[in-house]
C-alpha positions in Angstrom: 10.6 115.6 145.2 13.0 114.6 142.4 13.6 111.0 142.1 17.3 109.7 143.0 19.5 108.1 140.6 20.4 104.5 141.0 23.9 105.1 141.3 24.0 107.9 143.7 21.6 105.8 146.0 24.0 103.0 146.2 26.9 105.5 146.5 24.8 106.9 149.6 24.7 103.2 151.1 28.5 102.4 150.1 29.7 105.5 152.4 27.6 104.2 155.7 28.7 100.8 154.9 32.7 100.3 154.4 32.4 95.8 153.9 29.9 97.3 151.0 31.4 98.5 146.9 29.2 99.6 144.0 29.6 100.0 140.5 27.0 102.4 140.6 24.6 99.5 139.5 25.1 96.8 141.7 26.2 96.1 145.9 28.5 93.9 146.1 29.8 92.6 150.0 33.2 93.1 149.9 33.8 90.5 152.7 31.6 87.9 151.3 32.5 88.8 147.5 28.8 88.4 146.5 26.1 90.2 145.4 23.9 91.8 147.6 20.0 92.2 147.0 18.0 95.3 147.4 15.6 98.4 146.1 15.0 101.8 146.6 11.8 100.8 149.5 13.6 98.5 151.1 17.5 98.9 150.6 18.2 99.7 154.2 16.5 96.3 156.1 17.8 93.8 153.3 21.6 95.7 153.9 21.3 95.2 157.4 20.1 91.9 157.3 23.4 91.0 155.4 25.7 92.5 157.4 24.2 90.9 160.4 23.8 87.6 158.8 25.7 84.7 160.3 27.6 84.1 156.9 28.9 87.8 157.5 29.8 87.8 160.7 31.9 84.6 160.5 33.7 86.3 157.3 34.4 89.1 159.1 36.1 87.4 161.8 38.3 85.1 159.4 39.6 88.7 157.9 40.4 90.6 160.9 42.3 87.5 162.0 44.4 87.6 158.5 44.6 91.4 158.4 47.1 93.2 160.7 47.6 96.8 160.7 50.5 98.5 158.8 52.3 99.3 162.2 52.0 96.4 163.4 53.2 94.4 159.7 56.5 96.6 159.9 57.2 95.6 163.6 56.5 92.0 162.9 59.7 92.6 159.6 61.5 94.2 161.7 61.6 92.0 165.0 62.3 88.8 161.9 65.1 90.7 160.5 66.4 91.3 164.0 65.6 87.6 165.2 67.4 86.3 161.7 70.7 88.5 162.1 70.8 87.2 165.9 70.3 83.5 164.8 73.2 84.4 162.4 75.4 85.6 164.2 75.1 82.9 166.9 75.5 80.5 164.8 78.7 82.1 163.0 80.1 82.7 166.6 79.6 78.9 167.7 80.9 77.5 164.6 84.2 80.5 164.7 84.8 79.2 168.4 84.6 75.7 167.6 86.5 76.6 164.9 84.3 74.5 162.4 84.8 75.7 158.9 81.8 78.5 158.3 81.9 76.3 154.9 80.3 73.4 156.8 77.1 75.4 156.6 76.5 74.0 153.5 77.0 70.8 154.2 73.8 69.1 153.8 73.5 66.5 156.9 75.4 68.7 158.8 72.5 71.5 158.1 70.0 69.2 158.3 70.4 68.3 161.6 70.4 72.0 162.8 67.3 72.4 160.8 66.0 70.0 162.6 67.5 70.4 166.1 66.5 74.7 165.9 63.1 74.0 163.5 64.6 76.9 161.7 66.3 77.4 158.1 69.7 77.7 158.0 71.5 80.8 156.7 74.1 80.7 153.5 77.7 80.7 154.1 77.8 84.4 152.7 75.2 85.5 155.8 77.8 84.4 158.5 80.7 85.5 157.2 79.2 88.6 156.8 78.4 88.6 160.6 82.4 88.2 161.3 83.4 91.9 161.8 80.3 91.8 164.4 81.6 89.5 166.2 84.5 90.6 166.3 83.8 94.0 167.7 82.0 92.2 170.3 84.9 90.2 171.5 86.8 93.2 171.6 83.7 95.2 173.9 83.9 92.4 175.9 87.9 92.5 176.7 87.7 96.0 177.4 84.8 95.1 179.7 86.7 92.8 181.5 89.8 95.0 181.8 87.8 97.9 183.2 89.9 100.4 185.7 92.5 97.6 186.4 96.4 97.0 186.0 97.3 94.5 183.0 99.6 92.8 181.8 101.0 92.0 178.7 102.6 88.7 177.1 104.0 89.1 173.1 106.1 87.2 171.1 106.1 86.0 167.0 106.5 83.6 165.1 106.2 82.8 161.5 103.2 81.0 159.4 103.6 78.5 156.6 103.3 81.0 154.3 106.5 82.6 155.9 105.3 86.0 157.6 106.0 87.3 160.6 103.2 87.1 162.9 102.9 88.9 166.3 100.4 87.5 169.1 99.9 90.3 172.0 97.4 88.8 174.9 96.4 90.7 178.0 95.4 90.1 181.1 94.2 91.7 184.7 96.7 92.3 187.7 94.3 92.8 190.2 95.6 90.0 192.8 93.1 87.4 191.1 93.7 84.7 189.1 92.6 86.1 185.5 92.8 84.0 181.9 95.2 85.7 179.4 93.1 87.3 176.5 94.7 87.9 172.8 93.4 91.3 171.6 95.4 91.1 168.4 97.2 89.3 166.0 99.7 91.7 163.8 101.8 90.1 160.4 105.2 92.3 160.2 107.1 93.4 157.7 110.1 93.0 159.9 110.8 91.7 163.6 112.7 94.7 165.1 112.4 96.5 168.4 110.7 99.4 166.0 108.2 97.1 164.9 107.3 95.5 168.6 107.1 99.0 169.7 104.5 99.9 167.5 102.4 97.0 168.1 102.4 97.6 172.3 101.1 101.3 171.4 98.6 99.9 168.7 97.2 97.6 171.4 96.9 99.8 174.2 95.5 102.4 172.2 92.8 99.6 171.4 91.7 98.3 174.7 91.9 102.2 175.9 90.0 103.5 172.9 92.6 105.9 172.1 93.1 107.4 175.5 96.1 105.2 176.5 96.5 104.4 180.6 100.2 104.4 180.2 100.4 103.9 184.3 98.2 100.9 184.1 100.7 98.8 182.1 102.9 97.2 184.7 104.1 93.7 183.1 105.4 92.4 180.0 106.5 89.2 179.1 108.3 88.0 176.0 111.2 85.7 175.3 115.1 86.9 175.8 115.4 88.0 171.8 117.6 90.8 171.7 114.6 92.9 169.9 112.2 92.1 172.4 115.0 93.6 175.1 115.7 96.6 173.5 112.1 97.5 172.3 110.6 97.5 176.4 113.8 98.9 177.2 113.1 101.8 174.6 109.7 101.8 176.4 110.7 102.6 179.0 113.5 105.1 178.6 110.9 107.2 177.3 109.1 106.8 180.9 106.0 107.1 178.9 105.2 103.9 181.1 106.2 105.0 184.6 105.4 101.7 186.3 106.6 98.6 183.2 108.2 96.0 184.2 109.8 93.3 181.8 110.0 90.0 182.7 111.4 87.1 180.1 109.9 83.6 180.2 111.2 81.3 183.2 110.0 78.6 180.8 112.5 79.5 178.2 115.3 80.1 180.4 114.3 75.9 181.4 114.4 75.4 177.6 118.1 77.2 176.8 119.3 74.4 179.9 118.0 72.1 177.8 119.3 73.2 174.8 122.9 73.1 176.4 122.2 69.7 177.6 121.7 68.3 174.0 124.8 69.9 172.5 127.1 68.5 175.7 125.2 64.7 175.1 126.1 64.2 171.7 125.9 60.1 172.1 122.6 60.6 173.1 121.3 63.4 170.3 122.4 60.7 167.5 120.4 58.3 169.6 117.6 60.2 169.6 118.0 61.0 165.5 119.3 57.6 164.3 115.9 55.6 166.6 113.9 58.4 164.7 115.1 57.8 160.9 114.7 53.5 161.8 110.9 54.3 162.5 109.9 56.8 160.0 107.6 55.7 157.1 108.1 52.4 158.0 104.7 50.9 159.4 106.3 47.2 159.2 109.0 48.0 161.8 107.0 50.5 164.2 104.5 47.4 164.8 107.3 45.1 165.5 108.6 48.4 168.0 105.5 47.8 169.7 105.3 44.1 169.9 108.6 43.6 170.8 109.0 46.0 173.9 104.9 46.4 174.4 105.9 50.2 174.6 104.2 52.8 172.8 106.3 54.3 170.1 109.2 56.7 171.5 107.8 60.5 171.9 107.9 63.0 169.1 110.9 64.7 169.9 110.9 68.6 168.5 113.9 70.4 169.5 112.0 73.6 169.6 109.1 72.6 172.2 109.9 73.0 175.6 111.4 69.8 177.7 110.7 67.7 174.3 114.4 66.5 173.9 115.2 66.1 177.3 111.3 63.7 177.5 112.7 61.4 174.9 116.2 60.7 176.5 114.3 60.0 179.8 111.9 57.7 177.5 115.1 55.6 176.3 117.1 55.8 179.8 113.9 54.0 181.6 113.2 51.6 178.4 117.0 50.9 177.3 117.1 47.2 177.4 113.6 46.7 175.9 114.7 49.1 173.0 117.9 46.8 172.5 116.4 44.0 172.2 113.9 45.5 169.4 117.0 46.6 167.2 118.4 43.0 167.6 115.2 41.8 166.1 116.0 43.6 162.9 117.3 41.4 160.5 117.1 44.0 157.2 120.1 45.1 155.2 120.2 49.2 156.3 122.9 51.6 157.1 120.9 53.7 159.8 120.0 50.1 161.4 124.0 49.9 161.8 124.3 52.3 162.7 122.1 52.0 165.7 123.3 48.7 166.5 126.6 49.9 167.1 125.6 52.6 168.7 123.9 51.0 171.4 127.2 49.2 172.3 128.8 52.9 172.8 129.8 52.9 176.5 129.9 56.6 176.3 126.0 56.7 175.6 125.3 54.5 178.6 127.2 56.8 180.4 125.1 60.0 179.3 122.1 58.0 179.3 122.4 57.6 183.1 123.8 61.0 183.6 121.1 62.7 182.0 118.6 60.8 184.2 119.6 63.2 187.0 117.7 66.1 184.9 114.6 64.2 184.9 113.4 67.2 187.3 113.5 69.7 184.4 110.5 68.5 182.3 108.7 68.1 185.4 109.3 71.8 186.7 108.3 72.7 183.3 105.1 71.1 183.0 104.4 72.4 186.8 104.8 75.7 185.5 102.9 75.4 182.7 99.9 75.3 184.7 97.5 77.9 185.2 96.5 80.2 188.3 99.5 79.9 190.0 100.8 82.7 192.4 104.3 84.5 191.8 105.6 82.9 195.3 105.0 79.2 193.6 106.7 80.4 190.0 109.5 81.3 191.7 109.9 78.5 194.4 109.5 76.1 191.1 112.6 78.2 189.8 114.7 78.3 192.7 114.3 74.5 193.5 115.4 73.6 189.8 118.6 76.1 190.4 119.6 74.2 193.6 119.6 71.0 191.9 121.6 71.7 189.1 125.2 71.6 189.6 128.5 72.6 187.6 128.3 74.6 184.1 125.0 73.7 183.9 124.0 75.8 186.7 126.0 78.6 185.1 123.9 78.1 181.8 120.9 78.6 183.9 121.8 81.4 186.1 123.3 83.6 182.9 119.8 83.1 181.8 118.2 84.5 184.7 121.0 87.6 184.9 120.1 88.4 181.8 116.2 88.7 182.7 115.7 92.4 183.0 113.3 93.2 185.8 112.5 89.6 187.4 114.0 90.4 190.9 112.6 93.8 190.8 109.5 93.0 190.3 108.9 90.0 192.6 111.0 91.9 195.1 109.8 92.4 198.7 110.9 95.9 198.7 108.1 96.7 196.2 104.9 98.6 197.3 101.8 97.2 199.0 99.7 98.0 196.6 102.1 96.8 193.8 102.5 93.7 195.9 98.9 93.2 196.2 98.3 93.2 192.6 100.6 91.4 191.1 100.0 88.1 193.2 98.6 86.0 190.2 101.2 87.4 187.9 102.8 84.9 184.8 106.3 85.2 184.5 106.4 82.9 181.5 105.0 83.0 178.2 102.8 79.5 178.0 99.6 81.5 176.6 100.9 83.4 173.8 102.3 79.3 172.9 99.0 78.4 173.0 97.4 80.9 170.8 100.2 80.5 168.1 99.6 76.2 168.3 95.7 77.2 167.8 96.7 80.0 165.0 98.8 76.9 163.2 95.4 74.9 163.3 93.2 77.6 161.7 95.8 78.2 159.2 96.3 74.8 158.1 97.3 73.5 154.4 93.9 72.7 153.0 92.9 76.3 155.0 95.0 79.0 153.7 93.1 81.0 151.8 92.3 83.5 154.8 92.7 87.2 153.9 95.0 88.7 156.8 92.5 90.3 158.2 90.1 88.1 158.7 92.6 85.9 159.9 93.1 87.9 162.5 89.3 88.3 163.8 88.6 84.5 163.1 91.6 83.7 165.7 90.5 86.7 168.2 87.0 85.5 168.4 88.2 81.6 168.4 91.0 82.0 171.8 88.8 84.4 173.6 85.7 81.6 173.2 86.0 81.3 177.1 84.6 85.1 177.2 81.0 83.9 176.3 81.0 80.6 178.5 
């Protein structure tokens, strides 16, 4: 019999025994990366002895804890990528909705504390904005969720940014005979505001919410202000009869606000009051303390002639505190023209006169904030509106009701000679315009002036995602 060669004996060995390598002169274990002892009588008892040696055994069982297959490796990425992009784009979404800077990531107490709250790393500022056009998709799956197969309304209006565009908020909501939150669905900057222009942004957004295959019937309300474009664009609407069952109603609120409006130019006395308190008081820290410690009032309200009821608040704030006022600007002793001013005006008999006229109104502000509220039925909106009408007499009355004439389709729709079923639905209906308000006062504090270097279009998703953070709650 020919006698075997050294290497092909331990190659023989090597192939029965995978833990076991050979450079063709010595075995070597693999596992316990030492060399193993043999010859050609006894080879095969001194491997097995090894390999079942204790020293063995408990190496083999350290490596098949360490080793897991390739499957099983790629699975393991592939959940932590999936975990990581998930952690990411919670934590983007939280931050968007809170609307906390996605900068503040970076902060390092504020991330160490999340570190330490999750036990997890934080991601760069980079990774969640990156996860914004995710989330914003999302928020938009989850509006057409909630619309479904019902009715909607709509409420639009614009306004302009401090960097002067033209800026369009257009929320929706369901008209199902439930109360339902209003949902903004888009924000559009304008090259123009024209009835053209609004036009196009109604079609834009139902094409959205109906992924292209627009329920024109399904549209049965929108609201906007009384601007002549925002007339003649739903008029145009629905001329064409595209939308067979649109209805436009324009905000009660504002037609509260116009009597308003009408009240300050008639009350001149009071207007300069209002002005000439507000120029004594500005930038003036010295004088607004003694304000406070000389009528224990809290400084008159921020008057803004464009906020709804604001004028009309701060006349009813000096009618009820007159004499407490007077006797602050007799505690002025300072050399000024506008503190003259004021002095003398207080001694105007015809501002005493409007002061106590214009308490009469003091029903106004209130019917304003009353319908300003949520989840209120159409039957209460318009009992809030007929009970201000009684009560207000002479040409104010015929401010008020030119504003209502001039609403297009508020009798028809609310209108007793309407359907069942369109009766049925429309029972939780706004007939003002408070939410689209509310989304452009939260769009003014995401754009603010140490915050304005938002790209349109992610200005738009970042304020989406941010008003429609109820959605997720």
């Amino acid at each position: 019999m020919p006698k075997t060669s050294t290497s092909n004996f331990l190659k023989r060995i090597v192939k029965k025994n995978s833990d076991l390598t050979t450079d063709g002169k010595i075995l070597i274990c693999s596992v316990c990366e030492t060399e193993v002892n043999w010859d050609f009588k006894h080879a095969a008892t001194q491997v097995s002895q090894h390999l079942k040696g204790k020293k063995h055994q408990e190496r083999v069982g350290k490596k098949e804890k360490r080793v897991i297959p390739i499957a099983n490796a790629f699975d393991r990425v592939l959940n932590m990528e999936k975990e990581l992009d998930d952690i990411n784009s919670f934590i983007a979404k939280k931050l968007i909705e809170a609307d906390i800077p996605l900068s503040k990531i970076e902060n390092q107490s504020f991330k160490d504390l999340l570190e330490k709250l999750s036990g997890k790393k934080m991601p760069s500022r980079e990774s969640l904005r990156n996860k914004m056009d995710f989330i914003y998709q999302q928020t938009i799956s989850n509006i057409i969720g909630v619309i479904g197969d019902n009715d909607i309304y709509m409420i639009i209006d614009e306004t302009t940014d401090i960097k002067g565009r033209y800026v369009c908020n257009v929320l929706v909501g369901l008209l199902n005979g439930k109360p339902a939150k209003s949902m903004l669905v888009a924000t559009r900057y304008l090259e123009e505001t024209n009835n053209k222009t609004i036009c196009q942004t109604v079609n834009q957004v139902c094409s959205l919410i109906w992924k292209g295959d627009i329920k024109y019937e399904r549209l049965r309300l929108i609201v906007s202000d009384q601007a002549p474009y925002m007339v003649k664009a739903v008029k145009v609407m629905k001329d064409t009869e595209m939308y067979p069952n649109l209805h436009h109603v324009t905000c009660v609120v504002h037609a509260l606000h116009r009597v308003c409006e009408f009240l300050r130019k008639d009350y001149g006395e009071v207007n300069h009051l209002v002005a000439s308190m507000k120029k004594v008081l500005l930038k003036s820290p010295h004088r607004k303390q003694l304000f406070k410690t000389c009528t224990g009032l809290n400084l008159p309200p921020e008057v803004i002639v464009t906020r709804w009821g604001s004028w009309l608040n701060g006349c009813l704030y000096f009618a009820d505190n007159f004499s407490k006022i007077e006797e602050f600007v007799n505690c002025l002793t300072e050399s000024s023209k506008a503190i003259e001013e004021l002095k003398h005006l207080l001694c105007n008999n015809d501002l005493h006169r409007q002061l106590i006229e214009l308490r009469y109104y003091d029903f106004i502000p209130q019917s304003i904030e009353k319908l300003e509220s949520s989840s209120q039925t159409v039957q209460e909106q318009m009992e809030i509106v007929l009970q201000v009408k009684e009560k207000l007499k002479g040409c104010v009355l015929t401010k008020f009701e030119s504003c209502l004439v001039k609403n297009p389709d508020l009798v028809a729709f609310v209108s007793n000679t309407q359907t069942f079923d369109h009766k049925s639905k429309i029972v939780y209906a706004p007939l003002n315009s408070v939410d689209v308000e509310r989304s452009f006062s939260r769009y003014k504090n995401i754009l603010r002036d140490n915050r304005t270097a938002f790209t349109t279009e992610r200005l738009e998703k970042y304020n989406i995602i941010h008003c429609n953070a109820f959605l997720s709650q």
